[in-house]
mmCIF file of the N, C-alpha and C atoms, coordinates in Angstrom:
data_MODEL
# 
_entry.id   MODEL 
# 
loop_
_atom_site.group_PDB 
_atom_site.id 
_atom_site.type_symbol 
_atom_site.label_atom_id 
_atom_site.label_alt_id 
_atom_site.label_comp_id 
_atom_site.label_asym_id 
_atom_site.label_entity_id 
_atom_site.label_seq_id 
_atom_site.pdbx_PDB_ins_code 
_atom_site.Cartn_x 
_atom_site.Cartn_y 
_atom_site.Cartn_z 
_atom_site.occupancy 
_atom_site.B_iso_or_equiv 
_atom_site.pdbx_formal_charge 
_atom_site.auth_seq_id 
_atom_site.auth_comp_id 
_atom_site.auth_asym_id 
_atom_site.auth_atom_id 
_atom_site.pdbx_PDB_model_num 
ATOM 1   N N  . UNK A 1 1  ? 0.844   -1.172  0.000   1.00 0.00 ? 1  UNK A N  1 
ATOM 2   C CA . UNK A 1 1  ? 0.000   0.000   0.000   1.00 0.00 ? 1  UNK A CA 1 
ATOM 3   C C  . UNK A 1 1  ? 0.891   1.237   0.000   1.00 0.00 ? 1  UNK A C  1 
ATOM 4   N N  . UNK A 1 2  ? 0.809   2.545   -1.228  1.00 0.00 ? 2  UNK A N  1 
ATOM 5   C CA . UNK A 1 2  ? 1.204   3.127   -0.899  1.00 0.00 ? 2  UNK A CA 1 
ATOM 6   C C  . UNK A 1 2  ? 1.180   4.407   0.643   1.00 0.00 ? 2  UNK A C  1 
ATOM 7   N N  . UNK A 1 3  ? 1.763   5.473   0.286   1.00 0.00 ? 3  UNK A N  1 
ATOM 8   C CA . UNK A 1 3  ? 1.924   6.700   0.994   1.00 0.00 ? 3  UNK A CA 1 
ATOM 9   C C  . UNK A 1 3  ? 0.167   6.817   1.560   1.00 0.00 ? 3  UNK A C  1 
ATOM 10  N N  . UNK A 1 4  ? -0.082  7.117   0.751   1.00 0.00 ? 4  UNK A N  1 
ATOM 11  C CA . UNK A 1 4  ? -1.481  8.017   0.648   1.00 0.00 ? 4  UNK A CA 1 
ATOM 12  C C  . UNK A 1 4  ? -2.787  6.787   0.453   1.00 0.00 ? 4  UNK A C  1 
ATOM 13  N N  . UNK A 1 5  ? -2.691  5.874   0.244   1.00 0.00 ? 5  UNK A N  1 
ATOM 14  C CA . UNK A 1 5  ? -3.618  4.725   0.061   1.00 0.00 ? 5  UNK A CA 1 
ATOM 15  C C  . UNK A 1 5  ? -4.196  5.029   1.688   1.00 0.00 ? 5  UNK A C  1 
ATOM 16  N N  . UNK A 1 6  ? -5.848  4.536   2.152   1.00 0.00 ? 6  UNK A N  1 
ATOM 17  C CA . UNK A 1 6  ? -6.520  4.731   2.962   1.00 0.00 ? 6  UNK A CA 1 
ATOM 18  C C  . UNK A 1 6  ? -6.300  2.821   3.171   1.00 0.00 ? 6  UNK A C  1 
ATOM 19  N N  . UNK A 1 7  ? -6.458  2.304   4.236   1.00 0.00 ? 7  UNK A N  1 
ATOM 20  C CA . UNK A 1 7  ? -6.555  0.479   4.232   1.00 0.00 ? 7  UNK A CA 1 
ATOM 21  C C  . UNK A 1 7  ? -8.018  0.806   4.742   1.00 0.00 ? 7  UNK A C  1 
ATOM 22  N N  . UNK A 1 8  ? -8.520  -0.591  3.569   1.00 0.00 ? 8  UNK A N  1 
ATOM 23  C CA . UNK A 1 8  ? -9.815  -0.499  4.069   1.00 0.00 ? 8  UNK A CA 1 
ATOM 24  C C  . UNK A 1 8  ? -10.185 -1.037  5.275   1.00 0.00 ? 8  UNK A C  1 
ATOM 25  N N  . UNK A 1 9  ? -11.569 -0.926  5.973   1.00 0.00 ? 9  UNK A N  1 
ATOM 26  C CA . UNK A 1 9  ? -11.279 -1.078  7.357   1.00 0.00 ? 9  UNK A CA 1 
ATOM 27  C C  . UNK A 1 9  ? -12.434 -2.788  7.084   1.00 0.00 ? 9  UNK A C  1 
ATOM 28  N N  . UNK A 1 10 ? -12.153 -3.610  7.728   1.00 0.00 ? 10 UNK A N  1 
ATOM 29  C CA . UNK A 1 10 ? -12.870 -4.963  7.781   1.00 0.00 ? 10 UNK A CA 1 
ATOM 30  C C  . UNK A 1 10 ? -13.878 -4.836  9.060   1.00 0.00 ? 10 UNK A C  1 
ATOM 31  N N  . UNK A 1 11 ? -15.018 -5.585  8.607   1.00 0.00 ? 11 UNK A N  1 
ATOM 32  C CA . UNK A 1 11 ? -15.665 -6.055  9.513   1.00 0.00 ? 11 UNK A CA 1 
ATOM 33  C C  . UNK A 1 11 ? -16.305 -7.383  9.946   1.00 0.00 ? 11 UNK A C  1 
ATOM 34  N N  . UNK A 1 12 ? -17.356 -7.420  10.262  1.00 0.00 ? 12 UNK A N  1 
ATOM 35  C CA . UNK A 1 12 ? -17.696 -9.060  10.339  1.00 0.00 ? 12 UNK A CA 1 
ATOM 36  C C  . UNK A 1 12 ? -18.577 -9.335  9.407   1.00 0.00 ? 12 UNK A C  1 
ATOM 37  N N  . UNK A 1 13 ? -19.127 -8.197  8.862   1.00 0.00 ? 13 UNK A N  1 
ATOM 38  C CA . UNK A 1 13 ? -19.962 -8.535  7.824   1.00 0.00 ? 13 UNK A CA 1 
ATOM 39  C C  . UNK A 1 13 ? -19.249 -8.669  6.046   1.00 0.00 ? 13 UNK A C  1 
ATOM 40  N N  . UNK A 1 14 ? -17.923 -8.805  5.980   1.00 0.00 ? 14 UNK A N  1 
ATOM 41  C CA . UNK A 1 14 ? -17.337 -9.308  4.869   1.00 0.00 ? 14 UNK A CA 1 
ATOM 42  C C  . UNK A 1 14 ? -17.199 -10.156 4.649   1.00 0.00 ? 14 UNK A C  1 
ATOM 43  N N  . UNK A 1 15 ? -17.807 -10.785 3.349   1.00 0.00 ? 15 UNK A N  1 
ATOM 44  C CA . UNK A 1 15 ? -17.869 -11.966 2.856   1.00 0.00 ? 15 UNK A CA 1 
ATOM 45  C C  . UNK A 1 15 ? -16.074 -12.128 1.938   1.00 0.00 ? 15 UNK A C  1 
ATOM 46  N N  . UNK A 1 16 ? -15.634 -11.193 1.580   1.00 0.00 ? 16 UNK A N  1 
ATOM 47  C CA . UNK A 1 16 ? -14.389 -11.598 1.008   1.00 0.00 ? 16 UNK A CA 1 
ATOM 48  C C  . UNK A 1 16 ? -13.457 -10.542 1.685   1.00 0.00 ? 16 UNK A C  1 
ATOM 49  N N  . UNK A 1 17 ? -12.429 -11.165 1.694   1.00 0.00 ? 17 UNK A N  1 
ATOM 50  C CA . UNK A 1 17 ? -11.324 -10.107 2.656   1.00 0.00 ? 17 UNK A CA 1 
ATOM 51  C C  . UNK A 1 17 ? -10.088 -10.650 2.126   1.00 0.00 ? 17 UNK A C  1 
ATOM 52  N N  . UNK A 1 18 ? -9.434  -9.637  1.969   1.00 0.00 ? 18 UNK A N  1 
ATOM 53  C CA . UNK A 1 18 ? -7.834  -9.640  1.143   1.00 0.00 ? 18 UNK A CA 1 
ATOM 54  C C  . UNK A 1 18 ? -7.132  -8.719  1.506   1.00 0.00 ? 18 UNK A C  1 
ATOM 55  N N  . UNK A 1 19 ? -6.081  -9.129  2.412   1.00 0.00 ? 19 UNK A N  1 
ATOM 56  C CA . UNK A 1 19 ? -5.188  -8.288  2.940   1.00 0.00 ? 19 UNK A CA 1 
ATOM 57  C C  . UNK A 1 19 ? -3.684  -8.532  2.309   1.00 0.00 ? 19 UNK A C  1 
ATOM 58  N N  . UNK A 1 20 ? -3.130  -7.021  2.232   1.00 0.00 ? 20 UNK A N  1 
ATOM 59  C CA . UNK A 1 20 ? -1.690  -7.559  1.610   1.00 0.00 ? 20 UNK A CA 1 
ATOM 60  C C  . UNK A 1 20 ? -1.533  -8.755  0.444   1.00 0.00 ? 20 UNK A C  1 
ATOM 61  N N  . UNK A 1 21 ? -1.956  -8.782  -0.652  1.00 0.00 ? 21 UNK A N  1 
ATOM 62  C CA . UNK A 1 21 ? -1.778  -9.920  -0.915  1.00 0.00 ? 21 UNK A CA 1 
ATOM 63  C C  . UNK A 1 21 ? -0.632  -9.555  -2.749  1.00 0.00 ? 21 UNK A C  1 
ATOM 64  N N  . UNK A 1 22 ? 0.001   -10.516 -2.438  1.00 0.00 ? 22 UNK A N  1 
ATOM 65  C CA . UNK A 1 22 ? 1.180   -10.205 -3.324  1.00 0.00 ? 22 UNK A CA 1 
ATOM 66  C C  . UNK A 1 22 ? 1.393   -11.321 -4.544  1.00 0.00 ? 22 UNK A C  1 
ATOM 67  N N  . UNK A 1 23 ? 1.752   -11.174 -5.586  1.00 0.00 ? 23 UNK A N  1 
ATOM 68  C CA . UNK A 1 23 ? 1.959   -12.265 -6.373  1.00 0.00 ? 23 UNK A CA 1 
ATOM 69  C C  . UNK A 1 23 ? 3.016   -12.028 -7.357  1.00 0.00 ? 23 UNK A C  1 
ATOM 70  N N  . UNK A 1 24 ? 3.615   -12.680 -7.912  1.00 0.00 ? 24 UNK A N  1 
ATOM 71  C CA . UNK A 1 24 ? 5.039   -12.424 -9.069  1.00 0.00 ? 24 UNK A CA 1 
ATOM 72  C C  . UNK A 1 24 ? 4.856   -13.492 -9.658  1.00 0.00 ? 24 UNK A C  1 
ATOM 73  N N  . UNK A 1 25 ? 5.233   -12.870 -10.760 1.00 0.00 ? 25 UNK A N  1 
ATOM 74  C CA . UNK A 1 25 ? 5.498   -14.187 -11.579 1.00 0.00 ? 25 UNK A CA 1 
ATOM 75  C C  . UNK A 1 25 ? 6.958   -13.814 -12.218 1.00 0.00 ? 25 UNK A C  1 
ATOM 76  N N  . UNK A 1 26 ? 8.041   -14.869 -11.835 1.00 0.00 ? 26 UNK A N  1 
ATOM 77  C CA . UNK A 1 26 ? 9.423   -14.671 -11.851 1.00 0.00 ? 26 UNK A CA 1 
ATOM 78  C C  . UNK A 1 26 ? 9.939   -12.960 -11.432 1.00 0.00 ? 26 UNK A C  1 
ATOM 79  N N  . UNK A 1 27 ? 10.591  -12.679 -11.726 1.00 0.00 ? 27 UNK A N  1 
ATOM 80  C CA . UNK A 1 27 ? 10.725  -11.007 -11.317 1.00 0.00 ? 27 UNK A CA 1 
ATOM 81  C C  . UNK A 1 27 ? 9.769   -10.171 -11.475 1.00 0.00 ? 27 UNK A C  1 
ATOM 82  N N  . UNK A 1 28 ? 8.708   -10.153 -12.069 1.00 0.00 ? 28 UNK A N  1 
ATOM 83  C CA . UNK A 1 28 ? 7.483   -9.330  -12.203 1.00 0.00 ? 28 UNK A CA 1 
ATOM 84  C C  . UNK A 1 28 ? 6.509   -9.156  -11.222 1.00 0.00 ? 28 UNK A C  1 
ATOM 85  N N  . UNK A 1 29 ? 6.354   -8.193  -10.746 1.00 0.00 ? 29 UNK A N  1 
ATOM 86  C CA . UNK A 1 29 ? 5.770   -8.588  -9.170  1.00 0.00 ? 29 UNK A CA 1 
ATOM 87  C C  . UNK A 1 29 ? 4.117   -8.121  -9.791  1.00 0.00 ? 29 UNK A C  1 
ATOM 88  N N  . UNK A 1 30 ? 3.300   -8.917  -10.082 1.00 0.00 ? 30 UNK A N  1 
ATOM 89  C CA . UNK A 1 30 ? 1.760   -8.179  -10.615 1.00 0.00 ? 30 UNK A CA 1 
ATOM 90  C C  . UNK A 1 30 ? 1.132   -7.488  -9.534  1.00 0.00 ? 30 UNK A C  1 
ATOM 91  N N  . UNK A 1 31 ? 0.796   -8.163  -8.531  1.00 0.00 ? 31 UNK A N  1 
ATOM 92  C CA . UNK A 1 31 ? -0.306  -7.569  -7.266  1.00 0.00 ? 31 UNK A CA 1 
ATOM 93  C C  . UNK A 1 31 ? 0.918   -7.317  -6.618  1.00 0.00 ? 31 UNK A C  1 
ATOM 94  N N  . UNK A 1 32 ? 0.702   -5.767  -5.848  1.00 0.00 ? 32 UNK A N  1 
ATOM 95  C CA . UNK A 1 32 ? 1.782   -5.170  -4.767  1.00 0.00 ? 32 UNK A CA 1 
ATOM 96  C C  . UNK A 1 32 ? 0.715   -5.008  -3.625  1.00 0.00 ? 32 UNK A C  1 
ATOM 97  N N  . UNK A 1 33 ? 0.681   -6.197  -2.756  1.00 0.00 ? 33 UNK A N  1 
ATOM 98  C CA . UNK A 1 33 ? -0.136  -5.492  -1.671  1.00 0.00 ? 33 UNK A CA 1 
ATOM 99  C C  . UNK A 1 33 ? -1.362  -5.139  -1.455  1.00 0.00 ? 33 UNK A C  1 
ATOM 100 N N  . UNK A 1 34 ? -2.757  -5.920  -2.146  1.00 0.00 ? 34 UNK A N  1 
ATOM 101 C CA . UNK A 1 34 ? -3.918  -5.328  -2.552  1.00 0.00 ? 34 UNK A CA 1 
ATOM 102 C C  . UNK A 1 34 ? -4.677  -6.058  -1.042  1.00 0.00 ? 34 UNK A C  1 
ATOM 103 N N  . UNK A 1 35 ? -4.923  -4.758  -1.088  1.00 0.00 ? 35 UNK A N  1 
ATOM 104 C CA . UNK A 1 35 ? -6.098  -5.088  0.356   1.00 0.00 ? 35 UNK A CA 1 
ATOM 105 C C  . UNK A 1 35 ? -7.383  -4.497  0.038   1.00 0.00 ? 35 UNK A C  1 
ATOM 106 N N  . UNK A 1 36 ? -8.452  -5.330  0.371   1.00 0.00 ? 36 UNK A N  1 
ATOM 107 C CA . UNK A 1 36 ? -10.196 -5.554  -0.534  1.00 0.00 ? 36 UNK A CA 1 
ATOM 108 C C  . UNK A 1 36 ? -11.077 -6.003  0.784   1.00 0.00 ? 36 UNK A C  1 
ATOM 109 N N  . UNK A 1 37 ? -11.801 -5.422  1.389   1.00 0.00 ? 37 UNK A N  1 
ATOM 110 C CA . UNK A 1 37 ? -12.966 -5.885  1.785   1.00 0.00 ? 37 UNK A CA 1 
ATOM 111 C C  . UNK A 1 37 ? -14.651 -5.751  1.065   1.00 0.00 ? 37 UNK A C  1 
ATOM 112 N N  . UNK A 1 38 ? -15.235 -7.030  0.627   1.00 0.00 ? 38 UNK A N  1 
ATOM 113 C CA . UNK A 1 38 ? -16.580 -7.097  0.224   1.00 0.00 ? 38 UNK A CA 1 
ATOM 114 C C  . UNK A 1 38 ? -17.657 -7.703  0.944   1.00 0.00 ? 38 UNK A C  1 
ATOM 115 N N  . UNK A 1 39 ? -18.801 -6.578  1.493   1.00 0.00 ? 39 UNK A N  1 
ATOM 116 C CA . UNK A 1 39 ? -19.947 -7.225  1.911   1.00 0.00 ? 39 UNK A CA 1 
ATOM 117 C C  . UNK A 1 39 ? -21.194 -7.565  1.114   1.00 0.00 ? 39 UNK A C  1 
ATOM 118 N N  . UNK A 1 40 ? -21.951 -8.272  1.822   1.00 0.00 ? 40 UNK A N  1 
ATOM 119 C CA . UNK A 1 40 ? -22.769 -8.945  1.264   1.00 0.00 ? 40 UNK A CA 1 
ATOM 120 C C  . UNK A 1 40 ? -23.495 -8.299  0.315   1.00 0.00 ? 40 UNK A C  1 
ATOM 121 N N  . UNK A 1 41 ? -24.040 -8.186  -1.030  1.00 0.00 ? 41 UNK A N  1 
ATOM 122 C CA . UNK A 1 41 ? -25.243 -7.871  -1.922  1.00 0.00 ? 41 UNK A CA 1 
ATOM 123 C C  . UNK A 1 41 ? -24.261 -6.199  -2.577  1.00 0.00 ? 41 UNK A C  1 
ATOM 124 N N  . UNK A 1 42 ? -22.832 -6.254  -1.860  1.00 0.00 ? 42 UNK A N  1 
ATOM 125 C CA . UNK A 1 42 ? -21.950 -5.344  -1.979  1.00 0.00 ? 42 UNK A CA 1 
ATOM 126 C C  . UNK A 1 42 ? -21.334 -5.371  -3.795  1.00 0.00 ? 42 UNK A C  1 
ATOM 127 N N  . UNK A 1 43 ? -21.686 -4.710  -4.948  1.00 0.00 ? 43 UNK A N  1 
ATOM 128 C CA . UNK A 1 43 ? -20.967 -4.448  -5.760  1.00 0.00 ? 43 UNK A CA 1 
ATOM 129 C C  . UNK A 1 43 ? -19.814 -3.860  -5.850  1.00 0.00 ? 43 UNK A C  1 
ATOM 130 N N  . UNK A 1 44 ? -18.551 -4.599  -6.817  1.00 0.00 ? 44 UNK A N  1 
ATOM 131 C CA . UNK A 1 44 ? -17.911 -4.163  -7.070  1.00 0.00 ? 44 UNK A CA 1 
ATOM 132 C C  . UNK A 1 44 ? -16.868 -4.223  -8.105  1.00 0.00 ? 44 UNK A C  1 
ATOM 133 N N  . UNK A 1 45 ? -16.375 -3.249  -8.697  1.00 0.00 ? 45 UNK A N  1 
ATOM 134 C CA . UNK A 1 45 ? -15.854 -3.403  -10.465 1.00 0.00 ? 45 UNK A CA 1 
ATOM 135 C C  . UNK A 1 45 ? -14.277 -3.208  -9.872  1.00 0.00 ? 45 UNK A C  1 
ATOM 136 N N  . UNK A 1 46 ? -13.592 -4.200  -10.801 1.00 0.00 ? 46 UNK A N  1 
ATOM 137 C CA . UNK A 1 46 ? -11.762 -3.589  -10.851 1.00 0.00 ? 46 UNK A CA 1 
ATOM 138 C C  . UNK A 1 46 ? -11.941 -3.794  -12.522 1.00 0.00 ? 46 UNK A C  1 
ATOM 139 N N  . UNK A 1 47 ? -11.033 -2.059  -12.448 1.00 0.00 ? 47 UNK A N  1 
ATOM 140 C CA . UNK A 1 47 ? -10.819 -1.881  -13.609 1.00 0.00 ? 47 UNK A CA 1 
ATOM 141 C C  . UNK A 1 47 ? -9.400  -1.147  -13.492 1.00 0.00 ? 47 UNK A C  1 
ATOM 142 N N  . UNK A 1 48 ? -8.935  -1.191  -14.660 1.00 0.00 ? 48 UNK A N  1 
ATOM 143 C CA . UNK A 1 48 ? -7.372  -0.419  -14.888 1.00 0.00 ? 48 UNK A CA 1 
ATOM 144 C C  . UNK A 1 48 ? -6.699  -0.722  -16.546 1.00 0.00 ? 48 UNK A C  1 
ATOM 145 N N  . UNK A 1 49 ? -5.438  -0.289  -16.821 1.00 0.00 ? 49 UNK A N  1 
ATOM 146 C CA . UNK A 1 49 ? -5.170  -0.603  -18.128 1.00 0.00 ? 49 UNK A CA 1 
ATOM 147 C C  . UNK A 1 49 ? -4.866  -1.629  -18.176 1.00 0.00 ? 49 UNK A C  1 
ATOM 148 N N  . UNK A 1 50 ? -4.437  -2.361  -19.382 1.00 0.00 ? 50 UNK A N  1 
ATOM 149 C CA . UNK A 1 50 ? -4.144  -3.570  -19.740 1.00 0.00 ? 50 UNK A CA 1 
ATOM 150 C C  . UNK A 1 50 ? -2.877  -4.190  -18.873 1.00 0.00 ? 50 UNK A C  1 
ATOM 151 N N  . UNK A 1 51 ? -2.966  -5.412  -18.791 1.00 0.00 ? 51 UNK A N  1 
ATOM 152 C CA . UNK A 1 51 ? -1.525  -5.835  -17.614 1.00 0.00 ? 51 UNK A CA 1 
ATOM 153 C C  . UNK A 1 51 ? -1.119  -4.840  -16.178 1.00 0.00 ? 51 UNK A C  1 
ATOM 154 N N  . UNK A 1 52 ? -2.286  -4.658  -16.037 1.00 0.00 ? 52 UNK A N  1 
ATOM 155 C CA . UNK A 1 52 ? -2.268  -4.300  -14.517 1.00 0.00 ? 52 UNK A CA 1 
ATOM 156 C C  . UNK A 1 52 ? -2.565  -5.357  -13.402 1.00 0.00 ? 52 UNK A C  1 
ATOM 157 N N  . UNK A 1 53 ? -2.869  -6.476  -13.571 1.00 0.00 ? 53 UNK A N  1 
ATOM 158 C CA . UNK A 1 53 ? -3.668  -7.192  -12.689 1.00 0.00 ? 53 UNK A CA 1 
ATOM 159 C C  . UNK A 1 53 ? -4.323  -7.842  -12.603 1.00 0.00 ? 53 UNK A C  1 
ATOM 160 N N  . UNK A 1 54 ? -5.450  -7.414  -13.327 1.00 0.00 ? 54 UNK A N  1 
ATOM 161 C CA . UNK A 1 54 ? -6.878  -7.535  -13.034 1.00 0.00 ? 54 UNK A CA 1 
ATOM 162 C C  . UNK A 1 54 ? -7.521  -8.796  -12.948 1.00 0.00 ? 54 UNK A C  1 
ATOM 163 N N  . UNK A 1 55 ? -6.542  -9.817  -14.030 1.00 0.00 ? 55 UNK A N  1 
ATOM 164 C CA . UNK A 1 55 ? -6.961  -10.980 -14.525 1.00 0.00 ? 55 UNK A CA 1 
ATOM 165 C C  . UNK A 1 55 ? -6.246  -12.010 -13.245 1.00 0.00 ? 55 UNK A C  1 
ATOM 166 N N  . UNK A 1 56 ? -5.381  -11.690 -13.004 1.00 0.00 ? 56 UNK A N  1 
ATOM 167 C CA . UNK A 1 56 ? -4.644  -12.084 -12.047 1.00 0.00 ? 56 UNK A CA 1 
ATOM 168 C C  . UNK A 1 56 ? -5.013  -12.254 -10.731 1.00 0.00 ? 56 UNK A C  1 
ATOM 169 N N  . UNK A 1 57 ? -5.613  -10.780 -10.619 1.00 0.00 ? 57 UNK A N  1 
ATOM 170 C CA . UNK A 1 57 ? -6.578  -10.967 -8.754  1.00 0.00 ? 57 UNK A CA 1 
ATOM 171 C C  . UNK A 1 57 ? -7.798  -11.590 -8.929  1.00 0.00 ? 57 UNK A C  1 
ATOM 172 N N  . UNK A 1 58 ? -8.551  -11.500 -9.793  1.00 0.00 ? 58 UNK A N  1 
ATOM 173 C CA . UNK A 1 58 ? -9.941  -12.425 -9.790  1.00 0.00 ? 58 UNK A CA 1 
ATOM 174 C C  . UNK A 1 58 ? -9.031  -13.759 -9.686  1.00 0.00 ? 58 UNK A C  1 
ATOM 175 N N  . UNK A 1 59 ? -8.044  -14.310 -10.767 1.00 0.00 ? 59 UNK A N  1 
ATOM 176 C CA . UNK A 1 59 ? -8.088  -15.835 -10.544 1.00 0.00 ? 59 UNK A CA 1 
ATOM 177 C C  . UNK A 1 59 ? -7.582  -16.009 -9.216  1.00 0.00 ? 59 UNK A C  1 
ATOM 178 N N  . UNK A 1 60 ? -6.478  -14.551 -8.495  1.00 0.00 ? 60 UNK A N  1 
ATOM 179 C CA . UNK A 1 60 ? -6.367  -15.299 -6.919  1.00 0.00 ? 60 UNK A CA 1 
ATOM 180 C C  . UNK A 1 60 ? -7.243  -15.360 -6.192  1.00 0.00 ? 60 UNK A C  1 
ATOM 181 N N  . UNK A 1 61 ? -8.519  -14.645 -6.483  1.00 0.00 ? 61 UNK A N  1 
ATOM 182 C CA . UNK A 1 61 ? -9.920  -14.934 -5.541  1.00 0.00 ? 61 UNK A CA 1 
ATOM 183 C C  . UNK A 1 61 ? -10.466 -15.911 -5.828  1.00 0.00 ? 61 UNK A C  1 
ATOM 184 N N  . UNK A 1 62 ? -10.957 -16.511 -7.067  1.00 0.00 ? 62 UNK A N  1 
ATOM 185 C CA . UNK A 1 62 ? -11.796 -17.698 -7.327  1.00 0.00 ? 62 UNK A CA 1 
ATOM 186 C C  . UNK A 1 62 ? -10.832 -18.814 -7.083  1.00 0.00 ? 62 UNK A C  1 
ATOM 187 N N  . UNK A 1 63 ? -9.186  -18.548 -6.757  1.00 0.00 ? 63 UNK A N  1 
ATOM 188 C CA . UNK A 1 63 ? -8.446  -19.696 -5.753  1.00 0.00 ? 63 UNK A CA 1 
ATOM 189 C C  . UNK A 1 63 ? -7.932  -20.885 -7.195  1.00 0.00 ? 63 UNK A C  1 
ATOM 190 N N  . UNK A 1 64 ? -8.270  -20.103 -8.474  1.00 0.00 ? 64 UNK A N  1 
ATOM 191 C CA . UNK A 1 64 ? -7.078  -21.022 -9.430  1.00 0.00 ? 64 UNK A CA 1 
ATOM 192 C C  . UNK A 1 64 ? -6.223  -20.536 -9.675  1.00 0.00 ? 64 UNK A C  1 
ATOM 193 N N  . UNK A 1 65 ? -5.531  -19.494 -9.130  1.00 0.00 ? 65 UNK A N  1 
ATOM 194 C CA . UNK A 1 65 ? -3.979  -19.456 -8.677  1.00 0.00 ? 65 UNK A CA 1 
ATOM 195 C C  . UNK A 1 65 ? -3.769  -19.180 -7.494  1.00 0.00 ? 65 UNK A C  1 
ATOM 196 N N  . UNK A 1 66 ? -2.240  -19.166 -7.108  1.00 0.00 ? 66 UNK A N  1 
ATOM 197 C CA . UNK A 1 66 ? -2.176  -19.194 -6.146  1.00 0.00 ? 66 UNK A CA 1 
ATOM 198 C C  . UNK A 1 66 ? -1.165  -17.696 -5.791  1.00 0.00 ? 66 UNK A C  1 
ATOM 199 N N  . UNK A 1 67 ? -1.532  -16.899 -4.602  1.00 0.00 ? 67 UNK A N  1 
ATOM 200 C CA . UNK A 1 67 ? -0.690  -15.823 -3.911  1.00 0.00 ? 67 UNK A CA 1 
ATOM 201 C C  . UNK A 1 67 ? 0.495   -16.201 -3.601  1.00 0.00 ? 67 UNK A C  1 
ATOM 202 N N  . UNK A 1 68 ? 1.193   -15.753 -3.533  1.00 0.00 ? 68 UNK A N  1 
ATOM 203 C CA . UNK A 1 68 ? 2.823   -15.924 -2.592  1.00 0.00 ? 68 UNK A CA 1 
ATOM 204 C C  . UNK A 1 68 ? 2.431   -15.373 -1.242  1.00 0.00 ? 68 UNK A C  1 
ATOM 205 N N  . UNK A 1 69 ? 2.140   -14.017 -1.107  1.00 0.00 ? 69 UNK A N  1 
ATOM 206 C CA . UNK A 1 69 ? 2.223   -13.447 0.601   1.00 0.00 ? 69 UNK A CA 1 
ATOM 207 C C  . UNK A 1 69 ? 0.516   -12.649 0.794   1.00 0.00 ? 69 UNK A C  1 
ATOM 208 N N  . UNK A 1 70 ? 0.450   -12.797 1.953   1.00 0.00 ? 70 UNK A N  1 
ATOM 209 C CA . UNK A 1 70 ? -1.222  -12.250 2.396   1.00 0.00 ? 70 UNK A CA 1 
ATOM 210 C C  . UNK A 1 70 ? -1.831  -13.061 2.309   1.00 0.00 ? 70 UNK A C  1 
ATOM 211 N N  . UNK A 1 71 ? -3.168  -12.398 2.500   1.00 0.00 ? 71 UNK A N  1 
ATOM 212 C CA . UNK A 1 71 ? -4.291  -13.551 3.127   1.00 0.00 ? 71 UNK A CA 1 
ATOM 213 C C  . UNK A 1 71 ? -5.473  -13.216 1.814   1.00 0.00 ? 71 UNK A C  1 
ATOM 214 N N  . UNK A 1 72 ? -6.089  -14.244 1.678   1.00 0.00 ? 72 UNK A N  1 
ATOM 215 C CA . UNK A 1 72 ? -7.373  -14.373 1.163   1.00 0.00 ? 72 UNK A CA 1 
ATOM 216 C C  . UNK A 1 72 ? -8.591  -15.261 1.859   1.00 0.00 ? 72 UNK A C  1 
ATOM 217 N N  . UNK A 1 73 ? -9.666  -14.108 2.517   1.00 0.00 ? 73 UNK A N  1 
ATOM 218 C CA . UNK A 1 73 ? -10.299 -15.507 2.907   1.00 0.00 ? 73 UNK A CA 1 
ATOM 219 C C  . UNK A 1 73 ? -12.098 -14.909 2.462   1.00 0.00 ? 73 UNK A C  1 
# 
């Protein structure tokens, strides 16, 4: 997380929670640290430019890949 990034704050009513969570693939580090809380009936879009991620953190949420560091639960 950078400087200025706010961490979102968790509660008990999150159904998905992702703290710190990091991934590389060989020297390329894709996810730096993404911390996500989602509650229930809670929408929400990730968007960004191309090879940012994006494809990368959904498959570490739906759990067909796998993180190196942080939590997903």
């Amino acid at each position: 997380m950078n400087d200025n990034q706010v961490a979102p704050e968790f509660s008990g009513d999150d159904i998905i929670v992702c703290r710190e969570v990091h991934k590389w693939f060989g020297e390329f580090h894709v996810l730096r640290g993404i911390s996500l809380s989602v509650k229930r009936q809670e929408v929400v879009v990730i968007f960004g430019p191309s090879g940012s991620g994006k494809s990368t953190f959904i498959r570490n949420l739906n759990r067909l890949e796998d993180h190196q560091r942080g939590t997903l639960s």
